[in-house]
C-alpha positions in Angstrom: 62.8 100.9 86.7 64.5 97.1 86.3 66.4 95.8 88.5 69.8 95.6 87.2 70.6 92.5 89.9 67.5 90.7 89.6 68.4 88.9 86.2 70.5 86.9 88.0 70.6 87.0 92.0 71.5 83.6 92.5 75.1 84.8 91.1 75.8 87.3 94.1 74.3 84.8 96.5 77.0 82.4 94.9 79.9 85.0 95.1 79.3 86.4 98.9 78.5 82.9 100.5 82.2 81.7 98.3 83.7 84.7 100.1 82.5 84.6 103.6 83.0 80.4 104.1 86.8 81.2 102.7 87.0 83.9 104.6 85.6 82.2 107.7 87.7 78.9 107.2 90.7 80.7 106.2 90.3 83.1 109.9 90.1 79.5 111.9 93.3 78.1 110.0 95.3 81.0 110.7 93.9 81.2 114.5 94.8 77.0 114.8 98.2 78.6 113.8 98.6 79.5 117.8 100.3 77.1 119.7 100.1 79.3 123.2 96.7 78.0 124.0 94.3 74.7 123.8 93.1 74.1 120.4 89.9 73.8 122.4 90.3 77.8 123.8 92.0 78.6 120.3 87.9 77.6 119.2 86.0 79.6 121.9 88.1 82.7 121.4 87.2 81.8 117.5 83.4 82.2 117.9 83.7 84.8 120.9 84.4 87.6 118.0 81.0 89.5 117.2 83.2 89.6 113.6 83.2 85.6 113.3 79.9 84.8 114.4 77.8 87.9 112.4 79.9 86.8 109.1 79.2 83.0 109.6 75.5 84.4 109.9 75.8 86.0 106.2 77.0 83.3 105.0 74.5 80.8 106.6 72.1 82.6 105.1 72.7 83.5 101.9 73.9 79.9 100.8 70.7 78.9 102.2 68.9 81.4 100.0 71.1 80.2 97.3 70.6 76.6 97.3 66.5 76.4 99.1 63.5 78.8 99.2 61.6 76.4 100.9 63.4 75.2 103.4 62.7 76.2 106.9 66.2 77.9 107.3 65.7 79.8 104.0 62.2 81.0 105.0 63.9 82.6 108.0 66.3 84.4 106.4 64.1 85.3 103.3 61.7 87.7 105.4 62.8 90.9 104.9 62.9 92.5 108.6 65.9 89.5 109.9 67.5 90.5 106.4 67.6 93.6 107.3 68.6 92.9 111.0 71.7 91.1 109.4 72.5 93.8 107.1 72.4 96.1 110.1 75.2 94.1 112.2 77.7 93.1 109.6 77.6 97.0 108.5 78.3 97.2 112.7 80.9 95.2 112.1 82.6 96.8 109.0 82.0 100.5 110.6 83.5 99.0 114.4 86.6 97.9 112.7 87.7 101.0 110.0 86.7 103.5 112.6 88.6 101.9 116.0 90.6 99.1 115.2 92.2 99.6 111.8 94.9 101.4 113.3 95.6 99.1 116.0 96.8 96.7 114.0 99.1 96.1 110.2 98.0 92.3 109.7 100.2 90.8 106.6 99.7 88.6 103.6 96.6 85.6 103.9 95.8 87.5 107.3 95.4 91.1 105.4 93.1 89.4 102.6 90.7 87.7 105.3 90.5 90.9 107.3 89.6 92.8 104.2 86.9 90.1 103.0 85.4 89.7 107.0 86.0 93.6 107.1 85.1 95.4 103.9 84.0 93.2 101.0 81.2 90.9 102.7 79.5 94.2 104.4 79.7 95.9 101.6 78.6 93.6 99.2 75.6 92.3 101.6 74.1 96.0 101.5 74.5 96.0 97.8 72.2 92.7 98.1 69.9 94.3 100.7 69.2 97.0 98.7 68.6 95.7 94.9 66.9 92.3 96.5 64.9 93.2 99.2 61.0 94.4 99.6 60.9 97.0 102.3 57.7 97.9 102.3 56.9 95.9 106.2 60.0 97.4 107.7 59.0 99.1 110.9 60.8 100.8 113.7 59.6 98.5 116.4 61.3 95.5 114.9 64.4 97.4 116.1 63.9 96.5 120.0 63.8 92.9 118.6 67.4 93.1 116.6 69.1 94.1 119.6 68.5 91.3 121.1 71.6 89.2 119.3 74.5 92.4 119.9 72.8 92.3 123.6 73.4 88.6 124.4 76.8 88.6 122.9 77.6 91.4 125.4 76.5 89.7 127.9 78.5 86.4 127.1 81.9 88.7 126.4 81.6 90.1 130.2 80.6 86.6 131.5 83.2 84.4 130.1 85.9 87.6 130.6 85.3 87.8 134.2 86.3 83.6 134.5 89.1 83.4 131.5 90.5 87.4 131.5 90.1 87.8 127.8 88.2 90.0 126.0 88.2 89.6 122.1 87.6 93.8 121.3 89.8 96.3 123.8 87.0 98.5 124.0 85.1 95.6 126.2 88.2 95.1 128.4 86.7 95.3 131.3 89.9 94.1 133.7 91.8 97.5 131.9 89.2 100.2 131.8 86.7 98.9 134.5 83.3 97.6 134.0 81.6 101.6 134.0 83.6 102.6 131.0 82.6 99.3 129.3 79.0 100.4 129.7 79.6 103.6 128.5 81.2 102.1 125.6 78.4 99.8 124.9 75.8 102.1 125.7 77.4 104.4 122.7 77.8 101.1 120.5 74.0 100.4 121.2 73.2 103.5 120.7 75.2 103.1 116.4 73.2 99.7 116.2 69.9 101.7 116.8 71.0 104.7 114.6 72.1 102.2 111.7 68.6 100.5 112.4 66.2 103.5 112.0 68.5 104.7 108.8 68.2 101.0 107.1 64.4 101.6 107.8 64.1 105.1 106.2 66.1 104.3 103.5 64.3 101.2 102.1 60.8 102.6 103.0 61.8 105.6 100.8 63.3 103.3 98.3 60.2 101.0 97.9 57.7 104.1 98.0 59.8 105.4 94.6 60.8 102.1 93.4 57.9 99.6 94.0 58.6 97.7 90.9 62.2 97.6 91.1 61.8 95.0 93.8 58.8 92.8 91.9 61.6 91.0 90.2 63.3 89.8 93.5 63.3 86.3 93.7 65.2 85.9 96.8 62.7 87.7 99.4 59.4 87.6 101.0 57.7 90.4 102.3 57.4 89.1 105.9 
């Protein structure tokens, strides 16, 4: 079976990494926009968003996957298990957002457009990626203790830098309105989606390359380790 992507993958590396850096610089412009706070909190509360710093990680590494495959920065991201681990949080993000906070919200105009590109577009189109681009065949469930490392640490930072500033970028992490055993709970549960998400990613592309071997040969984006 070809590879209908493979013909051309630096394209789609092209398109998402356009996407995500406009999306990205267009978030910041619009977050300079408020004059309540320091421009300098106005940039912590910037990268304090699990959204902001998991699309800026897309779009690290696909224009370095676009531009290098030798670099040491396009290495990392060409092995196929932190591919994977990146495909597994910016689908976290996408799911986190439709399912709890869509309703919470009606942003307008330049503001609706970025929220659907940081949102919608850039998961969606990063899975289509992961799946047509990338060898599976190493993926094991182990490496999933290891990818929870980055959704841990941010946690961690969130209730740090909350208990000294007060603000928390996601309510569901609020820990001054619904108490620090309910934000367990809740990231217990959210932990528990990252791990889920995880072990499907796994089964799905082990499944895929089992049927499919060949409709991977053609990648020229990945490694297999």
């Amino acid at each position: 079976m070809e590879n209908p992507l493979a013909k051309n993958p630096k394209l789609h590396l092209a398109i998402i990494s356009l996407l995500g850096w406009f999306a990205l610089i267009i978030q910041f412009y619009i977050n300079l926009q408020n004059k309540d706070i320091s421009s300098a909190e106005v940039v912590i509360r910037y990268f304090s968003f699990f959204t902001i710093l998991t699309n800026l990680m897309v779009a690290v590494c696909c224009t370095s996957l676009l531009f290098s495959n030798k670099s040491r920065l396009s290495t990392f991201f060409a092995k196929t298990g932190i591919f994977t681990a990146i495909t597994v949080y910016i689908l976290i993000v996408g799911m986190i957002y439709n399912v709890i906070l869509r309703s919470t919200w009606h942003p307008e105009g330049l503001q609706r457009i970025v929220d659907e590109l940081l949102h919608v577009v850039v998961p969606l189109y990063y899975l289509i990626i992961w799946i047509f681009f990338v060898p599976k065949a190493k993926l094991k469930i182990r490496g999933v203790a290891l990818w929870l490392i980055y959704p841990l640490v941010y946690f961690i930072f969130i209730l740090i830098r909350g208990n000294f500033s007060g603000y928390y970028p996601y309510p569901f992490l609020n820990v001054t309105k619904f108490g620090i055993n309910q934000i367990l709970i809740n990231a217990i549960a959210i932990m528990a989606v990252f791990i889920l998400v995880s072990v499907i990613l796994i089964a799905i592309g082990n499944a895929l390359y089992k049927k499919n071997e060949a409709f991977y040969k053609d990648s020229k984006i990945h490694k297999q380790s």
